[in-house]
N, C-alpha and C positions, 0 to 999 in steps of 0.2 A: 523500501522493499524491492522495489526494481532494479536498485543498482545493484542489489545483492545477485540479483537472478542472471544480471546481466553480467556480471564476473564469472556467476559458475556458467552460462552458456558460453563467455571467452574460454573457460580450460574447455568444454568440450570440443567447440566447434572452432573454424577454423577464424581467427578474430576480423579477417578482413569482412566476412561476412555478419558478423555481430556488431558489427560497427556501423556496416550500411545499414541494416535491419534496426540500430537502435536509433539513429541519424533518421531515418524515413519516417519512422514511427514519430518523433519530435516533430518533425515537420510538418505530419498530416495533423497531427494534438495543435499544433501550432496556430495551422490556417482554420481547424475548425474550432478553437475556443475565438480566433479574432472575426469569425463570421458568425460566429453563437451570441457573443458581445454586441457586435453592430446589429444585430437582426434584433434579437431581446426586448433593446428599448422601442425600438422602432414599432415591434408588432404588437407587444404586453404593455396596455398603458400603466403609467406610471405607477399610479396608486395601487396595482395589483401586484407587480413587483416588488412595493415596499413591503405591501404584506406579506405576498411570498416567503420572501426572503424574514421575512423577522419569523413567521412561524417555523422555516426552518431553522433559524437559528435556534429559537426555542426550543425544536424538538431533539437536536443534536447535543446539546446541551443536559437536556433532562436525561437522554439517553447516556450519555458521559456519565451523570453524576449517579444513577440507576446501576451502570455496570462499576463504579467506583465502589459503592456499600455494598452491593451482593458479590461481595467476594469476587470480584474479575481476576484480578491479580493474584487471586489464591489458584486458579486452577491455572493459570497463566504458568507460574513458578511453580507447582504440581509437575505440569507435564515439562518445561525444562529441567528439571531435578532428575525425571525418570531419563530423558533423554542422556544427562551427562553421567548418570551410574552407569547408563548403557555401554555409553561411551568408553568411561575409564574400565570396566571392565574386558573390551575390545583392545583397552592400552593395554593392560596388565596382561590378555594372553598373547598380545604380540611381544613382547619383550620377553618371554616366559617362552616360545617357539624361535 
């Protein structure tokens, strides 16, 4: 999703500066996951981490398969469907003007 945003911020803005902006931002994401990673184990002993870590993995999981059965992807394709009638409708009276 970010590289999308980052293409429509290049048509707006002037690319040189979306380039630094997306370049700084990598770098700051950069230094603080590798200082998020060395701290982590260091300060979380071990055993807490595993748990951590496996109860989210549980919970992202259960959440996945939750928004899978209740229709996620019905209203997902709902509101892209409304969006592209929108759309062709907008084609249809441009080519019609």
């Amino acid at each position: 999703m970010t590289l999308i945003t980052d293409f429509i911020l290049a048509m707006r803005y002037p690319r040189r500066y979306v380039l630094s902006g997306c370049l700084g931002a990598l770098i700051v994401m950069t230094i603080l996951s590798a200082v998020v990673g060395w701290a982590a184990p260091n300060l979380i002993p071990r055993k807490w981490t595993h748990h951590i870590t496996t109860i989210l993995f549980l919970g992202f999981g259960l959440w996945s398969l939750w928004d899978a059965f209740n229709d996620g992807e019905a209203e997902d394709f709902a509101e892209v469907e409304k969006e592209l009638v929108s759309l062709d409708c907008r084609l249809c009276f441009a080519t019609w003007v």
